[in-house]
KOLROKOL-828222 format. One record per residue (C-alpha): residue number from 1; x, y, z; residue in three letters. Coordinates in Angstrom, 3 decimals, decimal comma, m for minus. Layout:
% KOLROKOL-828222
+-----+----------+----------+----------+-----+
!   k !       xx !       yy !       zz !   r !
+-----+----------+----------+----------+-----+
! NUM !        X !        Y !        Z ! ala !
...
+-----+----------+----------+----------+-----+
END
This chain:
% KOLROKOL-828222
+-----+----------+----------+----------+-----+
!   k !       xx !       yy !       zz !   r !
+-----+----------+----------+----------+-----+
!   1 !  m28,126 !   m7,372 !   16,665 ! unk !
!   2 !  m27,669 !   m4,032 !   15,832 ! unk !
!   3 !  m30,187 !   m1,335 !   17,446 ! unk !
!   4 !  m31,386 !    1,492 !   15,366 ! unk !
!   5 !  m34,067 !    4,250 !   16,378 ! unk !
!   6 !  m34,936 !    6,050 !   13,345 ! unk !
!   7 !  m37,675 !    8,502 !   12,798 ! unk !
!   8 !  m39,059 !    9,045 !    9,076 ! unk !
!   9 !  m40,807 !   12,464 !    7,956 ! unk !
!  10 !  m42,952 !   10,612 !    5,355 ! unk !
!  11 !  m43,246 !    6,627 !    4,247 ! unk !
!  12 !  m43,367 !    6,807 !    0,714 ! unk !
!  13 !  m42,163 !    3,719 !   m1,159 ! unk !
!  14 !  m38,038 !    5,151 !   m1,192 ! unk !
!  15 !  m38,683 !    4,750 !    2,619 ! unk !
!  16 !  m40,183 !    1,889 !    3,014 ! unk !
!  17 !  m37,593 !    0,089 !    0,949 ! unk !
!  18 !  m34,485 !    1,797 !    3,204 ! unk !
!  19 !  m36,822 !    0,074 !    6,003 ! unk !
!  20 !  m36,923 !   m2,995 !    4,465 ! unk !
!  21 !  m33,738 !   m3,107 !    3,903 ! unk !
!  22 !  m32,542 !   m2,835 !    7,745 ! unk !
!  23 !  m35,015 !   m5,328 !    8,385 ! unk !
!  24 !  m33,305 !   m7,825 !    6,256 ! unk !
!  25 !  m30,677 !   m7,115 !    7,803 ! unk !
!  26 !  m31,510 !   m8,198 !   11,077 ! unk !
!  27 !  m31,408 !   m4,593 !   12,734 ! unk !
!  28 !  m33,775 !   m4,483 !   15,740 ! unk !
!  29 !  m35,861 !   m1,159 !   14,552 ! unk !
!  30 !  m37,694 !    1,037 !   16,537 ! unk !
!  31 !  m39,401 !    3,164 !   13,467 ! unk !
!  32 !  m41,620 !    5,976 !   13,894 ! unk !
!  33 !  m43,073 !    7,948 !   10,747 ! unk !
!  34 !  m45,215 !   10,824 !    9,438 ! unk !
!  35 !  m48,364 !   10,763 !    7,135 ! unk !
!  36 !  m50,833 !   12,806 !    6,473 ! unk !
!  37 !  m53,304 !   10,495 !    8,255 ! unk !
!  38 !  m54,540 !   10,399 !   11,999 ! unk !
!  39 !  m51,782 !    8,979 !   14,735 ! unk !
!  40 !  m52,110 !    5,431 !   15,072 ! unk !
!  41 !  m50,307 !    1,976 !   15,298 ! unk !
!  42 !  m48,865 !    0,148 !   12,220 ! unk !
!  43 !  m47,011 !   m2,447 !   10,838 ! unk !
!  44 !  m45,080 !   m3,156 !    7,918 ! unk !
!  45 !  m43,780 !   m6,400 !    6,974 ! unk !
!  46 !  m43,736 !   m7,478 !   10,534 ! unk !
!  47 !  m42,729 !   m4,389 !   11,939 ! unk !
!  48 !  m44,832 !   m2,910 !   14,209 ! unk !
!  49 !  m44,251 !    1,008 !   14,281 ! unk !
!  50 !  m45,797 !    4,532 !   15,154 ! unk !
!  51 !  m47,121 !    6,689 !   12,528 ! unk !
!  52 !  m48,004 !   10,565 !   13,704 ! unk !
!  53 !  m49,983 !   12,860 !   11,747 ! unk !
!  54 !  m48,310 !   15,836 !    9,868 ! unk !
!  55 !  m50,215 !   17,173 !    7,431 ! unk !
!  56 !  m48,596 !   20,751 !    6,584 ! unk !
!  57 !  m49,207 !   22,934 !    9,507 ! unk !
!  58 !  m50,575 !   20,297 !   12,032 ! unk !
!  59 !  m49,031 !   17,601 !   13,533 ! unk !
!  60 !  m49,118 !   15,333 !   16,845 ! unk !
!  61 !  m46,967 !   17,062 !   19,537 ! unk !
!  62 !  m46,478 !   13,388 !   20,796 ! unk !
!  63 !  m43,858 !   13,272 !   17,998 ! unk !
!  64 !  m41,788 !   15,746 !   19,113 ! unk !
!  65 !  m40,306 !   13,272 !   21,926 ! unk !
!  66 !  m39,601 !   10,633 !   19,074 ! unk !
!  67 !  m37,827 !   12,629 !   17,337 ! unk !
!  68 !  m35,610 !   13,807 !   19,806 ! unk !
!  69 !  m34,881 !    9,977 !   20,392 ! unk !
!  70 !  m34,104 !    9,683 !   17,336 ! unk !
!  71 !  m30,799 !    8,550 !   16,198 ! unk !
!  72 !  m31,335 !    8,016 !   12,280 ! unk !
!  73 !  m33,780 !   10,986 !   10,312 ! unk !
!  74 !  m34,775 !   10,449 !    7,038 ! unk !
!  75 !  m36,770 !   13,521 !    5,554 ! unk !
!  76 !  m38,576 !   12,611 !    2,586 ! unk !
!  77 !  m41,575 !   15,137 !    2,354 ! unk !
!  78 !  m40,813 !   17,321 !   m0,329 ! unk !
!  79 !  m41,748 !   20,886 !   m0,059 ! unk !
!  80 !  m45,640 !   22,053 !    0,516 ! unk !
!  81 !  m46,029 !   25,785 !   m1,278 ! unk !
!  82 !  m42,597 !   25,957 !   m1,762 ! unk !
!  83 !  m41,953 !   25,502 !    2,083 ! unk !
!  84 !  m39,489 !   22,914 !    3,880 ! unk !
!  85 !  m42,246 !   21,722 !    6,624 ! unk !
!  86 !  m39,513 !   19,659 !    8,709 ! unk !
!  87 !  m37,030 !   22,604 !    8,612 ! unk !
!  88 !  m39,659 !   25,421 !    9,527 ! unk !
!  89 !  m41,509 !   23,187 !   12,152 ! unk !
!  90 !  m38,796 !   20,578 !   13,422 ! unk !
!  91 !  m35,575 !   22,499 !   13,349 ! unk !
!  92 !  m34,904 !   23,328 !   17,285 ! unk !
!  93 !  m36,396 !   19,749 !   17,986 ! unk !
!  94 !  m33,667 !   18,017 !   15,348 ! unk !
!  95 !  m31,075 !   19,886 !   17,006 ! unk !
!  96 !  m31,868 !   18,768 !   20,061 ! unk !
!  97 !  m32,139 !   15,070 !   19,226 ! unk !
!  98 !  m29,671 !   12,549 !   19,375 ! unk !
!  99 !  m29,242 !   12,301 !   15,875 ! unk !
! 100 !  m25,844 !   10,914 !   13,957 ! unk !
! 101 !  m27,340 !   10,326 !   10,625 ! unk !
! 102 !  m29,685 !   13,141 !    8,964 ! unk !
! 103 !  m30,810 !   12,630 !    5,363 ! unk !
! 104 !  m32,664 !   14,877 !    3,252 ! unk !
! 105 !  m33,867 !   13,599 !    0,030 ! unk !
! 106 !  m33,978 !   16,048 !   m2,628 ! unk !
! 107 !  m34,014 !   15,889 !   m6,452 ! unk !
! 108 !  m32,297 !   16,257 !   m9,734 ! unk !
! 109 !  m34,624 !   18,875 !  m10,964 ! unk !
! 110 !  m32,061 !   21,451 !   m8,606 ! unk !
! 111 !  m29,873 !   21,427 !  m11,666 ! unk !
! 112 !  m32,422 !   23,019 !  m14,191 ! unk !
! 113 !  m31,584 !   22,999 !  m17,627 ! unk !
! 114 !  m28,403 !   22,075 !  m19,174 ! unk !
! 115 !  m29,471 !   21,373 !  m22,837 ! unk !
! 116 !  m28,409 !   17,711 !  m22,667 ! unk !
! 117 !  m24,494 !   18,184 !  m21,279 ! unk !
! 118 !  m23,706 !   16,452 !  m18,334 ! unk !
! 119 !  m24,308 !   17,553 !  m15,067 ! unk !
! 120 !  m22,217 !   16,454 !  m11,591 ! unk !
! 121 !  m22,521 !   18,118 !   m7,777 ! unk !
! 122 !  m20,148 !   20,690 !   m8,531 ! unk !
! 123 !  m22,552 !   21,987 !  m11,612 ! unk !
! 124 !  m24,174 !   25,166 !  m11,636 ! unk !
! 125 !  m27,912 !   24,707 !   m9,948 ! unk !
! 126 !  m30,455 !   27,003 !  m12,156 ! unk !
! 127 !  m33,696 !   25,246 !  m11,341 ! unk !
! 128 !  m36,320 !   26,308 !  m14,152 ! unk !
! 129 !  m39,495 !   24,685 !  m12,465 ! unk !
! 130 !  m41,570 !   25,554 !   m9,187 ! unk !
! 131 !  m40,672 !   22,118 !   m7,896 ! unk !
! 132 !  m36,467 !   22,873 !   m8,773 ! unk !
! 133 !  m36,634 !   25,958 !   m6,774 ! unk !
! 134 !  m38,261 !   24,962 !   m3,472 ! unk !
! 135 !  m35,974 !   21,947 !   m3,515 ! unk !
! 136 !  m32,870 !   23,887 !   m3,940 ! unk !
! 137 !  m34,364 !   25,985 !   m1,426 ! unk !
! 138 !  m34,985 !   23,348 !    0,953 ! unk !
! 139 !  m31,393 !   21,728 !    0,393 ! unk !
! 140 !  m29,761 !   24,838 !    1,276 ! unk !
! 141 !  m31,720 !   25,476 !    4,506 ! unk !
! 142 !  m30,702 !   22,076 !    5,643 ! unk !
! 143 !  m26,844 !   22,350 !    4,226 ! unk !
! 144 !  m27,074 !   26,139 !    6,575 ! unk !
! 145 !  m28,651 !   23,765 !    9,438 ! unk !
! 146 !  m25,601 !   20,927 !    9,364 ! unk !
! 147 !  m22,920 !   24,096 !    9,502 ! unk !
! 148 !  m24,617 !   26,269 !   12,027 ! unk !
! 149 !  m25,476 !   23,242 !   14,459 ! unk !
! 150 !  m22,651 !   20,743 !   13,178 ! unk !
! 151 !  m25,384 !   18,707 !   12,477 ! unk !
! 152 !  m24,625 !   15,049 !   10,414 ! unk !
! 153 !  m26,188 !   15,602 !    7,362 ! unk !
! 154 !  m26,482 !   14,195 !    4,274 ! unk !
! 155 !  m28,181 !   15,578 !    0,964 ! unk !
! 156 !  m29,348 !   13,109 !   m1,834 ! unk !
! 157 !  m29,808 !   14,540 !   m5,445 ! unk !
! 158 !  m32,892 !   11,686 !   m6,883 ! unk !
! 159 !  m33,304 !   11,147 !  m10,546 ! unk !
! 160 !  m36,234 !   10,006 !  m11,720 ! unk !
! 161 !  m38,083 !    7,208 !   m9,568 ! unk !
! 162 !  m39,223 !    3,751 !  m11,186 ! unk !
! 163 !  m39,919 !    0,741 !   m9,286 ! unk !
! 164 !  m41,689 !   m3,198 !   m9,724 ! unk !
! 165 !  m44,725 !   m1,344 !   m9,658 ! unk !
! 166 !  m45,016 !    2,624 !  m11,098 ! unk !
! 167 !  m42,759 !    2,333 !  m14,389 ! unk !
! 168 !  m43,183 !    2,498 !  m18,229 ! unk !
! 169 !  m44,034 !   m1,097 !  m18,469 ! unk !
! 170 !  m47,143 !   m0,084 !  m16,316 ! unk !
! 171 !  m48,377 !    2,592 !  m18,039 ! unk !
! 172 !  m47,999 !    0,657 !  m21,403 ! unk !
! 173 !  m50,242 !   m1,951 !  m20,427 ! unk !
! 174 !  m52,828 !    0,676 !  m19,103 ! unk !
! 175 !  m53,139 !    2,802 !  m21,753 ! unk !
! 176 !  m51,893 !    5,262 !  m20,316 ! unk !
! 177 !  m48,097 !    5,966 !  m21,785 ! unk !
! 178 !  m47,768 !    7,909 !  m24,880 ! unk !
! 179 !  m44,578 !    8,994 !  m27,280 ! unk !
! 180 !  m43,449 !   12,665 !  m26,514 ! unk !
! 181 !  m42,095 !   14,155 !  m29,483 ! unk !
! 182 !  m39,419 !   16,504 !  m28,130 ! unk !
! 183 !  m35,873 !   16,180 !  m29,358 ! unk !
! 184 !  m32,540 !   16,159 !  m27,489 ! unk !
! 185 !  m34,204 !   15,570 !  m24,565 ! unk !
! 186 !  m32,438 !   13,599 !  m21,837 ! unk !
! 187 !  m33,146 !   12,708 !  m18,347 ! unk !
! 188 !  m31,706 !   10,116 !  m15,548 ! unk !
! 189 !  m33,746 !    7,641 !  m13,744 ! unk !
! 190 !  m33,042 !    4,974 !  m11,346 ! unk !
! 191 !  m34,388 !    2,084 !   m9,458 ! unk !
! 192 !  m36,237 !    2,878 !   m5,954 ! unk !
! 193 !  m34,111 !   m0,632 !   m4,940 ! unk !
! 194 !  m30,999 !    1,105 !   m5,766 ! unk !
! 195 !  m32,194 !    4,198 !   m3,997 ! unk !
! 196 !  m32,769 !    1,891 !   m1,195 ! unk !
! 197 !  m29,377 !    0,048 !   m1,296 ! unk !
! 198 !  m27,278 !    3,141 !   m1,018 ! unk !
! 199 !  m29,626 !    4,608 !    2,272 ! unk !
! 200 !  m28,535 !    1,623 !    3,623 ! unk !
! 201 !  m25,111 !    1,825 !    2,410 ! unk !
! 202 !  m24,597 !    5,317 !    4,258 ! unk !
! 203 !  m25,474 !    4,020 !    7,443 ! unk !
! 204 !  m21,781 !    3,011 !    7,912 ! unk !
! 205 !  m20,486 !    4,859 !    4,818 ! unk !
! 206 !  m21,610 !    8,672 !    6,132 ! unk !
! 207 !  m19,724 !   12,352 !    5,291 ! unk !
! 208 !  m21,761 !   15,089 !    7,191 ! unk !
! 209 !  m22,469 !   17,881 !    4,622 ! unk !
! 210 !  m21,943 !   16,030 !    1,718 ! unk !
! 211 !  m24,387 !   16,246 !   m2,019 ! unk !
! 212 !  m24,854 !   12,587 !   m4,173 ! unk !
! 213 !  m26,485 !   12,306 !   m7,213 ! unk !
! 214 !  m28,263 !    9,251 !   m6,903 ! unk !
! 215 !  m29,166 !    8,365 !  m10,678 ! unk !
! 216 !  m28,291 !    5,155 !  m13,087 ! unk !
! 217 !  m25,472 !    4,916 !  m15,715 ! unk !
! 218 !  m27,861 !    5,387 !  m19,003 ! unk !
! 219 !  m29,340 !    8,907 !  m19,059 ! unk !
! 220 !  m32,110 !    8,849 !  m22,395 ! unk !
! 221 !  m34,971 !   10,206 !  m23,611 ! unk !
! 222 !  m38,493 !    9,537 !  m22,693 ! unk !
! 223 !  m39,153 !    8,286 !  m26,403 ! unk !
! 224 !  m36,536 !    5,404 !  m26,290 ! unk !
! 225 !  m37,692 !    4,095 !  m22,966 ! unk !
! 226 !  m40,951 !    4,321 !  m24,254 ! unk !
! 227 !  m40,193 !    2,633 !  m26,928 ! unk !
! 228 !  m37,827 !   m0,011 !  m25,653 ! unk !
! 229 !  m40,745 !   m0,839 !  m22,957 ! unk !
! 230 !  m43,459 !   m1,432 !  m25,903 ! unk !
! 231 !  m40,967 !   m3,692 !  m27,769 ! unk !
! 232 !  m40,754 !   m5,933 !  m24,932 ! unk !
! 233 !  m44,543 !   m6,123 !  m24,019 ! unk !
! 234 !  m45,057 !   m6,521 !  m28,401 ! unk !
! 235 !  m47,210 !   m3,095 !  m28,350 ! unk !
! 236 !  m47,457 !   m1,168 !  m31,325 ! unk !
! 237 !  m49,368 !    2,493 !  m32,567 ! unk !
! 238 !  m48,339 !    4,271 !  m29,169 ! unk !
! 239 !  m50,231 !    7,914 !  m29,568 ! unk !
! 240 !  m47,620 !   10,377 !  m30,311 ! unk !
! 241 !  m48,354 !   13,962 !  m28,471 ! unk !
! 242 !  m46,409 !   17,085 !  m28,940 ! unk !
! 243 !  m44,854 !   18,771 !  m25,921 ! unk !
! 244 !  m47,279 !   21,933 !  m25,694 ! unk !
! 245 !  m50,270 !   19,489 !  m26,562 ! unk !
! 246 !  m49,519 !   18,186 !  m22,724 ! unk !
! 247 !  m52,506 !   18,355 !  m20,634 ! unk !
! 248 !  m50,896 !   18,228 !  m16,820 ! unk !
! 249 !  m48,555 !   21,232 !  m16,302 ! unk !
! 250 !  m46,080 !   18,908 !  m13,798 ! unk !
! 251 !  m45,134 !   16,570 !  m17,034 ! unk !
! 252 !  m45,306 !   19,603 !  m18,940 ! unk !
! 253 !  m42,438 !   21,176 !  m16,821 ! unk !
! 254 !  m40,611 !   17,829 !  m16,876 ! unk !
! 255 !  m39,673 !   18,628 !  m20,435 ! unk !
! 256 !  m38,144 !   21,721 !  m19,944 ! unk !
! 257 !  m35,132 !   20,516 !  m18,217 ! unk !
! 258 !  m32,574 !   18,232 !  m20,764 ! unk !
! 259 !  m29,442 !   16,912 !  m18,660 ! unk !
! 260 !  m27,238 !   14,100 !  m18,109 ! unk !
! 261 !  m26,659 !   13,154 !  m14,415 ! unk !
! 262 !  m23,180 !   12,093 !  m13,470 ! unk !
! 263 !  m23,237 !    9,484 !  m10,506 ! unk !
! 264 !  m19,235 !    8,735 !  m10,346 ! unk !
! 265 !  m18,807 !   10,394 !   m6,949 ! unk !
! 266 !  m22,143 !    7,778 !   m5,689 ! unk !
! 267 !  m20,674 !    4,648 !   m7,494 ! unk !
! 268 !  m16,929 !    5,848 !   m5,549 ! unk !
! 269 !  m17,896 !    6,978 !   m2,172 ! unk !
! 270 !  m20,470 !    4,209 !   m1,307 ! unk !
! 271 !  m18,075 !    1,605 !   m3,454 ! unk !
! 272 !  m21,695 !    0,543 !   m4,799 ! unk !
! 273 !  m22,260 !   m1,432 !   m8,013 ! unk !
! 274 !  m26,039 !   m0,991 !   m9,202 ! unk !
! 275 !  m28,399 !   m3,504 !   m9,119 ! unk !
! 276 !  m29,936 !   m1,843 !  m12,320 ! unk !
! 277 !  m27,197 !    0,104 !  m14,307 ! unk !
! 278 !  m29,718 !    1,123 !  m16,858 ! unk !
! 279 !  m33,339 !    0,891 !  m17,669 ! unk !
! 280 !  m32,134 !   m2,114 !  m20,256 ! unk !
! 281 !  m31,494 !   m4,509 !  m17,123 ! unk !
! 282 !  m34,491 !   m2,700 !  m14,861 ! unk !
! 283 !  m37,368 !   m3,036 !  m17,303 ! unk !
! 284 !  m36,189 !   m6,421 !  m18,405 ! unk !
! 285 !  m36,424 !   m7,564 !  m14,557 ! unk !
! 286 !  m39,717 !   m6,289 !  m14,126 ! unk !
! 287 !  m41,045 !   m8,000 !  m17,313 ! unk !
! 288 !  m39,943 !  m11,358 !  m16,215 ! unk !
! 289 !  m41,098 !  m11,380 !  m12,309 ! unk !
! 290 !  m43,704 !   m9,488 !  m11,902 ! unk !
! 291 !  m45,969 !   m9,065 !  m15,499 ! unk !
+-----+----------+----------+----------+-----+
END
């Protein structure tokens, strides 16, 4: 049985998947985590794990000696104000640690706006929202850690998140999903299980200093998905709303970026097939196990 002592800056549902994963695996984990709730004991699905507090500014000290135990760090907070927490708070501690796997998990939304073209590591990042910048900014204070420190780490680019439980399908049956009229717009998603399979895939498959785009092979509008998820739950009359006719200013902002993410150097470096190539086989496996 392999051992693994791995220390997560947030357990958010990309997290506990990786977790799950190892645990399927028959790793023997000793898992410590951050939330924004008071230090205490937990457990998830039968493992039995430390959870500090860190919520912006103040956290347990008591964590500090994990995470110099530490020999897996996965950071998935994203930025607070447009500030890397882990990298302003928890840089001298990292690079103290024992660490031979770092991951940072960052986003898509680095890239900006590309009017639809397609979009691969080596594209030009021109974030156009708040969110875009302070993860660009984040990435780069990490990418400066791994070369000043020689530090093993490891950036993931995430397209858009869907899962069993938060996806189109969801929001259908809710009420809650409507048809955005805005045309030529394109965006990657992919499958938090896929996300999942590849964190666990660069546990033994692991380049210090490299970028992935983690995304799925079928980048599309909002509108087909939309529309492809209503077909298969036989809804019909979906309100249509106009882009500036958006009431939240973060789904607002999601439809100023239009871009195609290219996931060939994923798919070749982790020699990983997805589990759901497109939202096609995704929403289609949700609909038959768990509505």
């Amino acid at each position: 049985m392999k051992n693994l002592n791995i220390f997560c800056f947030g357990f958010g549902q990309v997290a506990k998947n990786f977790i799950n994963k190892i645990n399927l695996k028959k790793y023997n984990i000793n898992l410590s985590t951050t939330s924004r709730s008071e230090t205490s004991k937990k457990t998830f699905n039968g493992i039995e794990y430390q959870n500090y507090l860190l919520k912006d500014k103040n956290y347990d000290y008591a964590l500090i000696s994990k995470l110099k135990e530490s020999d897996h760090i996965l950071i998935s907070i994203p930025p607070i104000e447009e500030i890397d927490i882990v990298t302003k708070q928890f840089s001298k501690y990292i690079k103290e640690s024992k660490a031979k796997w770092i991951t940072y998990l960052s986003a898509t939304s680095v890239y900006g706006n590309h009017d639809g073209c397609w979009v691969d590591e080596n594209s030009k990042t021109k974030p156009t929202t708040k969110n875009g910048i302070s993860r660009l900014k984040a990435e780069n204070e990490w990418i400066s850690l791994k070369r000043k420190y020689n530090l093993p780490i490891q950036v993931l680019r995430l397209s858009g998140i869907y899962s069993n439980k938060e996806n189109i399908l969801a929001r259908l049956r809710s009420g809650t999903a409507k048809l955005v009229n805005k045309k030529n717009h394109y965006f990657s998603r992919i499958h938090v299980d896929d996300i999942g399979n590849i964190l666990f895939e660069s546990l033994t498959k692991f380049r210090s200093g490299e970028i992935y785009n983690l995304s799925d092979d079928k980048p599309t509008s909002s509108q087909e998905i939309t529309l492809y998820g209503a077909k298969l739950l036989n809804i019909e009359n979906i309100e249509v709303i106009e882009v500036e006719d958006i009431e939240s200013k973060m789904v607002k902002n999601f439809y100023k970026d239009s871009k195609k993410i290219n996931n060939k150097k994923m798919k070749e470096f982790f020699n990983y097939r997805l589990k759901f190539p497109t939202y096609v086989e995704g929403l289609n496996y949700i609909k038959n196990n768990f509505i």
